[in-house]
N, C-alpha and C positions, 0 to 999 in steps of 0.2 A: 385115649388114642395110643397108637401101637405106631413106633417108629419098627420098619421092615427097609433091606437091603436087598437088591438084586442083583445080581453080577453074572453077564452075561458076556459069552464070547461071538465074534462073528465072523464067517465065512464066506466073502469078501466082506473087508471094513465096511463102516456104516460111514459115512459122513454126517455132521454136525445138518444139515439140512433133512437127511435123511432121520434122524432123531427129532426134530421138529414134527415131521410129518406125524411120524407116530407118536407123539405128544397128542398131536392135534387128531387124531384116529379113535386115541381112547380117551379121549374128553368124558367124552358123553359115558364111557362105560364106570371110567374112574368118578363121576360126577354122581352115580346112581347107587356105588358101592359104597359111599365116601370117601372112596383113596383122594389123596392129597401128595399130589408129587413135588417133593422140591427139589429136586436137581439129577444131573447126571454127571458124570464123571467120564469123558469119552478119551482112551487114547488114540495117543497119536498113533494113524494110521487107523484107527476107527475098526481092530479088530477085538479092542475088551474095550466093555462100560460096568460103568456100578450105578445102580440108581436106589435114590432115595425118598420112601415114600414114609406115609403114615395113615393108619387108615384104623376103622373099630377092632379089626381083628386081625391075623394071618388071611382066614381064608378070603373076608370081602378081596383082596387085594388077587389072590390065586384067582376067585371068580371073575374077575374085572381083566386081569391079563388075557385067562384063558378066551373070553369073550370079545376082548378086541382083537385076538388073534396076535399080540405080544407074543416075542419069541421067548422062550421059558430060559433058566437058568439056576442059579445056585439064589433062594431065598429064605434071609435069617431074619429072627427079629433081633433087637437091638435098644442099645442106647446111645445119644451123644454126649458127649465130655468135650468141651472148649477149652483149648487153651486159656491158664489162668491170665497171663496179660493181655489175650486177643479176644476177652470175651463175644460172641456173635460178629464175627469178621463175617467179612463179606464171601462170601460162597467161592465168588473168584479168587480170592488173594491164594489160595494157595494152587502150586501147581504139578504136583507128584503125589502118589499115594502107595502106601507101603501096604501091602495085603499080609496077616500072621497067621498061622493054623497051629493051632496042639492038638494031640489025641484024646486027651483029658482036659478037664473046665481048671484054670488058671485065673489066681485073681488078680485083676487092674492095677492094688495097690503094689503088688508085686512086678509089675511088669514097669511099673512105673517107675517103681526106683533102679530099677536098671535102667532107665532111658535119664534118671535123674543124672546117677553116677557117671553116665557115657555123657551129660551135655555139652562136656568141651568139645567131642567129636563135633556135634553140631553145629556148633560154633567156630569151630576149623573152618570146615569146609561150607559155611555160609545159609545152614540149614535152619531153616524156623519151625517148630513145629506151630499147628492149627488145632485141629480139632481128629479126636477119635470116634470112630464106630465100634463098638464092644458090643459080640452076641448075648446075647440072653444064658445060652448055655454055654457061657465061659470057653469057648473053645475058638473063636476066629474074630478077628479085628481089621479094621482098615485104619492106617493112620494119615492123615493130610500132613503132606510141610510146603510149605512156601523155600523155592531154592534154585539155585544156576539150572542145573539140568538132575536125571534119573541118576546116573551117575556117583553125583554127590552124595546123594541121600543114601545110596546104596553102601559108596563107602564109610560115611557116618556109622550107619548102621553097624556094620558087619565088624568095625573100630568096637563100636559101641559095646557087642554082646550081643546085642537084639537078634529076635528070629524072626527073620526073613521068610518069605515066600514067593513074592514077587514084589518088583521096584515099577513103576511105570508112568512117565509124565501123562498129561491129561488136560483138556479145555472143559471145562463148565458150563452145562449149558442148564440155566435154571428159569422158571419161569418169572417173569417181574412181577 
């Protein structure tokens, strides 16, 4: 199995309702490809989502989009890394996500120890990290934190060292 990410923007936001629908839309196509959807990631105001699928390959997941009539967007494959003391938290616990881009493949272990060095920031200002999305070809990540507000995180971050790309709170809409 193949963890893939999708991050799409929308014009007018989506509501969390409106994101069930289309859960429920491509049932039957995600069902046929084998994608397996576990969650999305909707900001507030419902104009960026991230979703997280997994499925046999890249393309079943493009053919299953393109066939429910999913709207298209930026899709990577990936891996997840759990936080070490939050092993498989709850999808919900966290609620901001930090998006990272390089031009070049950058490794984890690397980017890690700058988020190591920076943990006091985090802990300033009330920040937890969760869990990360790291691309396959080393070039773009999503990180979850559990925290007050976007805000926070943003200035952890920016204390921190870390590269930013965008900061943005978010509700959880994953299937039980």
């Amino acid at each position: 199995m193949t963890y893939l990410f999708l991050e799409r923007e929308f014009d007018p936001g989506l509501t969390a309702g409106d994101v069930w629908e289309m859960a429920r839309e491509s049932g039957h196509c995600f069902e046929l490809h084998g994608v397996h959807w576990h969650g999305s990631l909707l900001a507030a105001g419902g104009r960026r989502m991230l979703c997280h699928f997994s499925s046999p390959d890249a393309e079943s997941i493009r053919i299953a989009l393109r066939q429910s009539g999913g709207p298209s967007g930026k899709l990577w494959r990936g891996t997840v890394h759990e936080a070490p003391d939050l092993p498989g938290a709850d999808p919900g616990y966290s609620n901001v996500v930090v998006t990272r881009c390089w031009t070049g493949p950058v490794d984890l272990v690397d980017i890690q120890a700058i988020e190591d060095a920076g943990a006091w920031c985090l802990e300033a200002h009330d920040v937890k990290f969760v869990r990360t999305f790291f691309s396959h070809d080393r070039r773009r990540m999503a990180c979850l934190y559990r925290a007050p507000d976007a805000e926070s995180v943003r200035l952890a971050q920016v204390q921190a060292g870390m590269p930013v790309e965008r900061v943005w709170a978010f509700e959880t809409l994953s299937p039980k």
